[in-house]
C-alpha angles and dihedrals in degrees: 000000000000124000083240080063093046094049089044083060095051095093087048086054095048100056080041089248094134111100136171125351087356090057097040090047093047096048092047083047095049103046084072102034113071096185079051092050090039095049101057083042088064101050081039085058092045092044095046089049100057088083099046091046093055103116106234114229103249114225121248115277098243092045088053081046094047098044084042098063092040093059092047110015100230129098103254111217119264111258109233102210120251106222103229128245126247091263092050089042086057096039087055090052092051084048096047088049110044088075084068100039083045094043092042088061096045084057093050093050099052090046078053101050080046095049087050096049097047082048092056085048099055084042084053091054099045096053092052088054095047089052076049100057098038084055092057095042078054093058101043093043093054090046083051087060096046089044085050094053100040088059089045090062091041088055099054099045077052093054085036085057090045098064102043085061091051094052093044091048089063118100095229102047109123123194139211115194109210117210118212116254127219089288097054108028111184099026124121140180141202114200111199120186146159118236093193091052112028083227100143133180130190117202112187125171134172092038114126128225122291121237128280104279090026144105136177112254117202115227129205123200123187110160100300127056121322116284120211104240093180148297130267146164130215129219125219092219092046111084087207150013121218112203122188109208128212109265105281118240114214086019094172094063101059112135107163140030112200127165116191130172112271144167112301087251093042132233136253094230123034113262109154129071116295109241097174145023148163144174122222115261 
C-alpha cells in the first residue's frame, strides 16, 4: 500500500472506523511514518472540538437576575452592554461559525468511514467470486487432463488396430489361433505374424487380470525350448488387448504360441500356470 493510501486512511483512523487487516496495516504503518501520525492528531483535534464549539443557549436575563439574588441575597447590578469592536465582531463570526466548519468535516469523515466500508465490502465480493472462479478453472483444467489422457489411450488402441490391419492385409501373414485352458476359461488369442519380416502381433481378449505382482509373458516354441516373445497385462474394461511382440528368429519354424503368469519382470524359462496355447495351423 502506498504511504498516498495510508494518509488517505488517516481521517478513517481517526473516527476509529479502520478494522482488521486495514487498521493493523495502518498502525504498523504509522509508528514509522510522522505526516501519517500528524495527520489523524489533527481530525482528532477537529473532532474533539465540535463539542466544545457548540454555542450554549444563555438563560434569560431576568431568570440570571432572579437565580443570582437567590444564591446571594443581594440585587446584582444590571450589566449595560458594552457594543463590540471590528476585531470582536469578527472574532464572534469565526466563533459562530466554527460549530459549522467543525460539524462539515464531521460529516465528511463519516461519509468517508461509509464509502470505505461499502468499498471493503465490494472487495469482499469480488474476492469470493474470484475463489469462485479459480475453483472452477481448477476443475476444468483437471477434467482437460482426463479428457487428454482418455484420447491418448484411444489413439493408441487405434494405432494398435492399425497395425493389426496392416500386418493382416500382407500375403504372407500366417495365424495361430491359441484356446484357454482350465485357469483362464473363455479367453482366447490370435497370433498374427510375417514370416518374411519377423513383425508379430498377439490379440487376446476375454482373459482376466493377472495377480498383483504378476504379468502375462508370450512363448514361442519352434522345435527347441520356449522363447520369451514379451509381457503384457490385460485390463477387465478393455475387450481386448493388442500385444506387439519382439520380431520372431527362426520364424519359420514356429510351431506353437503359449502365454502363462509369470513374475511382473518376466523370466527366461516358463514357471507359473498356461492360460493359453495354440499350434500353428
Amino acid at each position: 500500500m502506498s504511504a498516498d493510501r495510508f494518509i488517505e486512511l488517516a481521517p478513517l483512523a481517526a473516527l476509529g472506523a479502520l478494522d482488521g487487516e486495514d487498521r493493523a496495516g495502518f498502525e504498523q504503518h504509522a509508528a514509522g511514518c510522522p505526516a501519517c501520525r500528524d495527520e489523524v492528531a489533527s481530525h482528532r483535534a477537529v473532532i474533539a472540538g465540535l463539542a466544545a464549539d457548540l454555542q450554549p443557549v444563555p438563560p434569560s436575563p431576568g431568570l440570571r437576575r432572579r437565580v443570582l439574588e437567590a444564591a446571594t441575597g443581594a440585587v446584582r447590578p444590571s450589566v449595560v452592554p458594552v457594543r463590540p469592536s471590528a476585531a470582536g465582531a469578527a472574532a464572534g463570526r469565526w466563533r459562530r461559525a466554527r460549530p459549522a466548519l467543525a460539524a462539515a468535516v464531521v460529516i465528511g469523515l463519516a461519509a468517508a468511514a461509509a464509502a470505505w466500508a461499502s468499498a471493503r465490502a465490494q472487495r469482499d465480493v469480488a474476492r469470493a467470486e474470484l475463489d469462485r472462479v479459480r475453483e472452477a478453472t481448477a476443475r476444468l483444467e483437471s477434467d482437460n487432463r482426463a479428457l487428454r489422457g482418455e484420447l491418448a489411450a484411444l489413439e493408441a488402441r487405434l494405432a494398435e488396430a492399425q497395425s493389426v490391419t496392416l500386418l493382416l492385409s500382407r500375403p504372407e501373414v500366417r495365424l495361430a489361433a491359441l484356446t484357454s485352458l482350465e485357469t483362464a476359461p473363455g479367453a482366447h488369442a490370435r497370433a498374427v505374424w510375417n514370416p518374411a519380416t519377423g513383425e508379430a502381433m498377439l490379440v487376446v481378449s476375454g482373459l482376466p487380470p493377472a495377480p498383483a505382482g504378476r504379468a502375462y509373458e508370450v512363448w514361442v516354441i519352434a522345435g527347441g525350448p520356449p522363447a520369451p516373445a514379451g509381457l503384457f497385462h490385460s485390463e477387465a474394461e478393455a475387450p481386448a488387448v493388442i500385444v506387439r511382440l519382439p520380431r520372431l528368429g527362426q520364424t519359420t519354424r514356429v510351431r506353437t504360441f503359449a502365454v502363462t503368469v509369470e513374475p511382473e519382470g518376466g523370466t527366461l524359462a516358463p514357471t507359473g500356470p498356461m492360460v493359453l496355447a495354440g499350434d500353428v495351423v
